[in-house]
N, C-alpha and C positions, 0 to 999 in steps of 0.2 A: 504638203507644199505642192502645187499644180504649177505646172508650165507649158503653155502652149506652144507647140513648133509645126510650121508649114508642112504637111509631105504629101506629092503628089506620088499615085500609084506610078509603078514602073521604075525607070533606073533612077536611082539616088545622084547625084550633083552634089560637088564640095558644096554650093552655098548652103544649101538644105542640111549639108552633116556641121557645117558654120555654125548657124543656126541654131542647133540643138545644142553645141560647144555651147554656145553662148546661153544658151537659157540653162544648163545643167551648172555654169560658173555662175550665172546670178542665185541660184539655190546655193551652191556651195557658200556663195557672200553672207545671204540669210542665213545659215545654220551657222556659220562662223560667226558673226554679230549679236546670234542667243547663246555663244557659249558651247556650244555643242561639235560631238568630235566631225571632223573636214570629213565632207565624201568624196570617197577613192578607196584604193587599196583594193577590199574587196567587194562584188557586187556582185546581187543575184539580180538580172533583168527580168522580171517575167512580160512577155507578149505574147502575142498569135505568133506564128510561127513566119507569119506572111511579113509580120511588120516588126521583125527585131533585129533588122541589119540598119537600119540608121540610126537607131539609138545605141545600139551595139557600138556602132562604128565612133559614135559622138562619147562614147564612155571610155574606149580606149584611148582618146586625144586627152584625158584629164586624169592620167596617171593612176589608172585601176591596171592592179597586177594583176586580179585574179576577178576571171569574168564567166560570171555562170549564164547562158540562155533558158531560161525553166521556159516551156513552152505545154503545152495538152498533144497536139500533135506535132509532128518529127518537123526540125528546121532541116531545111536543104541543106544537102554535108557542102555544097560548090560554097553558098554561106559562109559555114563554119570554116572550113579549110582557107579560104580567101582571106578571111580575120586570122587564122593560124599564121598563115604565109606571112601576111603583109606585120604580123606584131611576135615574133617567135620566141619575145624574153618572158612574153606573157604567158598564163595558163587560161585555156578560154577554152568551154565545154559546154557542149549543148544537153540537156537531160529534156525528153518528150515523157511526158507523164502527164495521167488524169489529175486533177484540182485535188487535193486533200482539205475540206472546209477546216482550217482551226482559229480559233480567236486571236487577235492580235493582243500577244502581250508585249511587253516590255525587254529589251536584247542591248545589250553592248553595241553602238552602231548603229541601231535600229528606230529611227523616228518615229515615235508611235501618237498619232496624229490622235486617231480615233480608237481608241480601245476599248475593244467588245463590241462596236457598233459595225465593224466590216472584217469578214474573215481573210485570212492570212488564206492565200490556196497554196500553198505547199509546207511540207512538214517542218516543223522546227528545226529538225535534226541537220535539214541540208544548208541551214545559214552556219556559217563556221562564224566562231567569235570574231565579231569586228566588221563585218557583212551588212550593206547597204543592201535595202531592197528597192530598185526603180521598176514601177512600171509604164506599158508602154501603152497605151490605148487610141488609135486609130479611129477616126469618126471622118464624116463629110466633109467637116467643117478644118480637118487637118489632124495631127497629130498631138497629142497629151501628155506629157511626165509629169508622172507623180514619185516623188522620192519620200519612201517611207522608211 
């Protein structure tokens, strides 16, 4: 499931973190209307490290307790601390690590859109049961979420 949302480089604007509220609740309405369990609770974001503070920021407006940053290289701690700060009932942790290519199987939680046809970059081990995977991809053209 893709959703497109606005983001201009530089500081983030409520409308922009709006925006991505709003397209992350139109996926939650689709995956509710197939039947399939609500996304929240828990979620692993993965993005550039550069681009995971407004999807961050738009995941903790929609009742995710536990919020993981998977990034390749280190997200800025001013970042992570500032989402600490401002949400402190939450658990929210940045992990910087290389890609681990594994095949997309099938998890609790887990939308498995395309299986076998696009690798999973991080190890199974670090989705806990019940763990949404969003990611966040960053183009010219604006911003992308895909909730897998």
């Amino acid at each position: 499931m893709t959703s497109a949302v606005e983001h201009q480089s530089g500081r983030i604007d409520e409308p922009q973190i709006d925006d991505a509220v709003a397209e992350l609740l139109r996926a939650r309405a689709v995956l509710r209307s197939r039947g399939e369990t609500t996304l929240g609770g828990r979620v692993v974001l993965l993005a550039a490290a550069r681009d995971a503070e407004l999807p961050a920021r738009a995941l903790l407006r929609i009742s995710v307790h536990e919020l993981t940053l998977w990034s390749e290289s280190p997200i800025d701690d001013g970042i992570v601390d500032a989402l600490v700060a401002a949400n402190p009932s939450r658990r929210i942790r940045a992990v910087a690590t290389a890609s681990l290519d594994m095949p997309w199987r099938s998890a609790h939680g887990v939308l498995d859109a395309r299986p076998g046809v696009e690798p999973l970059p991080l190890p199974l081990a670090a989705l806990a049961p019940g763990s949404w995977v969003v990611r966040a991809e960053a183009s010219a053209a604006g911003f992308r979420l895909v909730v897998d």
